[in-house]
N, C-alpha and C positions, 0 to 999 in steps of 0.2 A: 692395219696399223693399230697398238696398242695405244693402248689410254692413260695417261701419268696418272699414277697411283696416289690418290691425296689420302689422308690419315683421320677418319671419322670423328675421333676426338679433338683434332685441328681446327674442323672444319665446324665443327661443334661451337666451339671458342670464338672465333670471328666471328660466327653471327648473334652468338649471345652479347658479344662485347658491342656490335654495332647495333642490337636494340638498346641495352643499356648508355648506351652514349645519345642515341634519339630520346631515351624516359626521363633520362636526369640532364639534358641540355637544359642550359641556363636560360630562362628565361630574357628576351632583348627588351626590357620594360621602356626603356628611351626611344627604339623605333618604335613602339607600341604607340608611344605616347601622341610622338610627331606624326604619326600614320593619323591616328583618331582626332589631331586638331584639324590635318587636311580635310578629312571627310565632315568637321561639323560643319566644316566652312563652305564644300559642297552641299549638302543638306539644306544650309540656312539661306543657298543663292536656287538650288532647284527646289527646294517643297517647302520653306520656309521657317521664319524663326523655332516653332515648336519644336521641331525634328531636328533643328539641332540641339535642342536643350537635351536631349537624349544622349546624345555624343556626351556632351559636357557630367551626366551624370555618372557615366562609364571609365570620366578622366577621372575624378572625381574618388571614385573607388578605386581605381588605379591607385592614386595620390597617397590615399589615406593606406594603400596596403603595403607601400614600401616607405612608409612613417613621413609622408611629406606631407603634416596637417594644413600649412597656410595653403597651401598649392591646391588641397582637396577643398578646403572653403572655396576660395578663389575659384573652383570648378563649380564650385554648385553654387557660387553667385552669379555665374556666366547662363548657366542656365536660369538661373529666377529669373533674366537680365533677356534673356530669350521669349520665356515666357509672358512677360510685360511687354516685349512690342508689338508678341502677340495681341495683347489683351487692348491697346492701342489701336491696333490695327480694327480690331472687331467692334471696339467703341464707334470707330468712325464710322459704319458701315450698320450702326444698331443693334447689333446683335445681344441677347441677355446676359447678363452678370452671370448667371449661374452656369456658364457655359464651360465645359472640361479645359478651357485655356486658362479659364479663374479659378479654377479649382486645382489644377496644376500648376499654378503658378503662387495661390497660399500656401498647397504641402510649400514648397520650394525654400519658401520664406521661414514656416516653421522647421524645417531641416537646418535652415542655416541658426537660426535660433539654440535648438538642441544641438547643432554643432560643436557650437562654443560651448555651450555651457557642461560640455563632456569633455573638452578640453580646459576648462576652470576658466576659463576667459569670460568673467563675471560680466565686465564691463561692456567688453563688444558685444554679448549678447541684447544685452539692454538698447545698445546703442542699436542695432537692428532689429529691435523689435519698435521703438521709436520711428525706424526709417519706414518700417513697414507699415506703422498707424499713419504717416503722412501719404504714402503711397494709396491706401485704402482711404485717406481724405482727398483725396485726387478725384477717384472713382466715383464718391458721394458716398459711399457707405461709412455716412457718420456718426451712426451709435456704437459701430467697431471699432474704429477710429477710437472716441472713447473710452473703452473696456479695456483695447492696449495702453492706450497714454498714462489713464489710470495704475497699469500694473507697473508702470517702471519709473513711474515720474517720484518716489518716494526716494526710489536709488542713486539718483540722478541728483539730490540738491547739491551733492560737494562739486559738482562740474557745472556752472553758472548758464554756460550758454548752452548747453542741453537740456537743463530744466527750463530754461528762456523757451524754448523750441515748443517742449512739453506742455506749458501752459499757454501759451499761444495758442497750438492746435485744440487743445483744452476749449481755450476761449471762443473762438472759432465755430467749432461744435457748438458752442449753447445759440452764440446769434445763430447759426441756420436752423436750429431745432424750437428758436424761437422761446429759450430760457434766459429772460432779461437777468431774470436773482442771482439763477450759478452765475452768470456774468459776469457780475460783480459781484461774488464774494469769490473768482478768480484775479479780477484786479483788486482784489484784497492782498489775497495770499502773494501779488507780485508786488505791490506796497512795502508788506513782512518783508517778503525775500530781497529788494533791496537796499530795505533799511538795517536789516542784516550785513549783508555783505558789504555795504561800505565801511562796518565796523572792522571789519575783517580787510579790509584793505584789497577788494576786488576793483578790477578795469575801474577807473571810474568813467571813461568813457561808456561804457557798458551800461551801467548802470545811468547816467545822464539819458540812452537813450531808452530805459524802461520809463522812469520820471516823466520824460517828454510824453511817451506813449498816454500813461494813464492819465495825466493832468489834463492832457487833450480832450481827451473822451471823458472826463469827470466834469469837464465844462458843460457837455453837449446833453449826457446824459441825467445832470442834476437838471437842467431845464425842461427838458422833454419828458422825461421819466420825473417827477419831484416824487411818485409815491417810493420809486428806490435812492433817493438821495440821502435821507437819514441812515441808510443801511448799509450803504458801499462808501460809503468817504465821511469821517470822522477828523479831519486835517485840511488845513489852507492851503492851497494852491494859487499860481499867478492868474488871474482872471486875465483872456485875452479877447481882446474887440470885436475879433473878424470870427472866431467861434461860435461868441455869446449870437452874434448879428446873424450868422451863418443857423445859429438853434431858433432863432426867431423866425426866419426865414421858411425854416422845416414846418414849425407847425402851424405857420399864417399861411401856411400853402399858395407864396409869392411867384410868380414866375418868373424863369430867370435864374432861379435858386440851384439848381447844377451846375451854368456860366459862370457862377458867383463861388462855387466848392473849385471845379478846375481852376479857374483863373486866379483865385486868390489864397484856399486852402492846399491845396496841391501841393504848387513850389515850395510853401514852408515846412510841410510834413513828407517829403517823396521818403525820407529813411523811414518813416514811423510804418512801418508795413498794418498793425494794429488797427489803428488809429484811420489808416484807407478803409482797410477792410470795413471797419465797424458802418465808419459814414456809408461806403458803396451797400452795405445791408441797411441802410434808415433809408434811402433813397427806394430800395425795392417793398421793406417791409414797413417804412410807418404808417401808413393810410390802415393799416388793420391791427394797429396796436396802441395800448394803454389811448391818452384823449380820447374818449367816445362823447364826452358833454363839447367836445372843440368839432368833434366831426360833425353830430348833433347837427351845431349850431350851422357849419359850414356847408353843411345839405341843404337844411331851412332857407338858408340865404340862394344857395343855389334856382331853389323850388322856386322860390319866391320871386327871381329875377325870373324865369321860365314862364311863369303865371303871366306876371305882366308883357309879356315879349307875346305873349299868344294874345293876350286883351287887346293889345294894339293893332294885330292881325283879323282879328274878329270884328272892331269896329272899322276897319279899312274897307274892308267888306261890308258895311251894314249889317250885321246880324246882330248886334247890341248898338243901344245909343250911347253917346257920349257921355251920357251922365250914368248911364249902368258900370258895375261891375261884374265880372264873374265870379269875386268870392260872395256875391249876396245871393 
């Protein structure tokens, strides 16, 4: 039986045209995409958040290659976003800060950083490097904390409640680092800023609740601290009862004196976020600050009730007579 004659140049042709149709097939970037969200989400349910931040970093370049920028941030916020529960998860279980999930999870953040700021997205970038010094005040690393707050808290005054944000954590930072001065001359500069801004016609609710903030703590702090009182508040404020009573309280070292902050300070200040914090750091840090002639004294008294509490034990006993002492 013969064999149908095909034409070598025909035959030529079909196969050239059916690689060429396999070399320049159009890439399917939309199954690609939905393929790759399926697998992060496998990843992040079998080996864990980390592994899927990988996925996300792949969407990510995907995104950015077929000019879709938000959708490529938004991927590589999913993975920072990975990375952090990671970094969660290892907190709870001890593990050290300087471990490859915190180290991939800073790139992550200064990616999103440089992002924006390749896309001229001035603002957002700020506003994420801002999110990131809160995140690293999470952690405890609060001299980085800091160094970011610092670098964008300048850019930030035309937007009220981001710079609000800014110097808070600001603030924050000095009481745990145990900087009473920068302290206050941050509620300085938030004094400035909103005696400013009400010229300007910002929130005046807003602004009502920085006032309340500082006035609070200006109570607390001119009594306890007098040697920063000529240095941080130069203006009258309303002196209030349960405050002043409350500053008394702290440094007669009354018992009681936490009953008396819940119960009484608490409900009137729960919005002053500030103004908690600072008090919840006088309750753990004043016994080793500023008063050394008040603590002094309140050791002395201490010793001295102890002295006589063992006299009385000693002549219970007979080993001293009743008319002896032990300080002779």
């Amino acid at each position: 039986m013969s064999q149908i004659y095909t034409n070598p140049w025909e035959e030529f042709k079909c196969v050239n045209y059916s690689r060429k149709k396999k070399l320049f097939k159009k890439v399917n970037y939309l199954a690609a995409i939905k393929d790759l969200k399926i697998l992060s989400k496998i990843f992040e349910d079998a080996y864990g958040p980390e592994y899927s931040a990988i996925i996300h970093f792949e969407l990510s370049k995907i995104f950015l290659h077929i000019h879709k920028k938000i959708s490529s941030v938004m991927s590589l916020k999913n993975k920072e976003k990975c990375y952090w529960h990671g970094i969660i998860r290892e907190k709870k279980y001890g593990k050290t800060m300087f471990s490859s999930t915190f180290l991939n999870w800073y790139n992550a953040n200064i990616e999103i950083i440089n992002t924006y700021e390749n896309f001229n997205l001035t603002i957002k970038a700020k506003v994420s490097s801002l999110n990131f010094s809160i995140k690293l005040f999470k952690l405890g690393k609060f001299q980085e904390c800091k160094n970011w707050t610092n670098s964008v808290i300048n850019d930030l005054t035309d937007i009220p409640i981001f710079w609000y944000r800014c110097i808070t954590i600001l603030s924050k930072c000095c009481l745990i680092l145990n900087d009473v001065s920068s302290f206050g001359k941050y509620l300085d500069e938030m004094k400035v800023f909103a005696d400013t801004s009400k010229k300007r016609l910002v929130n005046d609710f807003f602004l009502r609740k920085i006032w309340k903030d500082i006035s609070a703590i200006k109570v607390i702090l001119n009594y306890i601290f007098p040697s920063y009182s000529n240095e941080i508040y130069q203006y009258n404020v309303k002196e209030i009862d349960e405050l002043e009573d409350f500053s008394k309280k702290i440094v007669n070292y009354e018992p009681g004196t936490y009953n008396y902050y819940v119960h009484k300070i608490v409900p009137k200040y729960t919005d002053s976020k500030l103004f908690l914090f600072f008090c919840n750091w006088l309750f753990k840090k004043f016994p080793i600050l500023e008063r050394n002639e008040r603590n002094k004294k309140a050791n002395l008294k201490q010793d001295e009730s102890i002295d006589h509490e063992y006299e009385i034990l000693l002549k219970s006993y007979g080993f001293i007579n009743d008319n002896e002492s032990i300080a002779n």
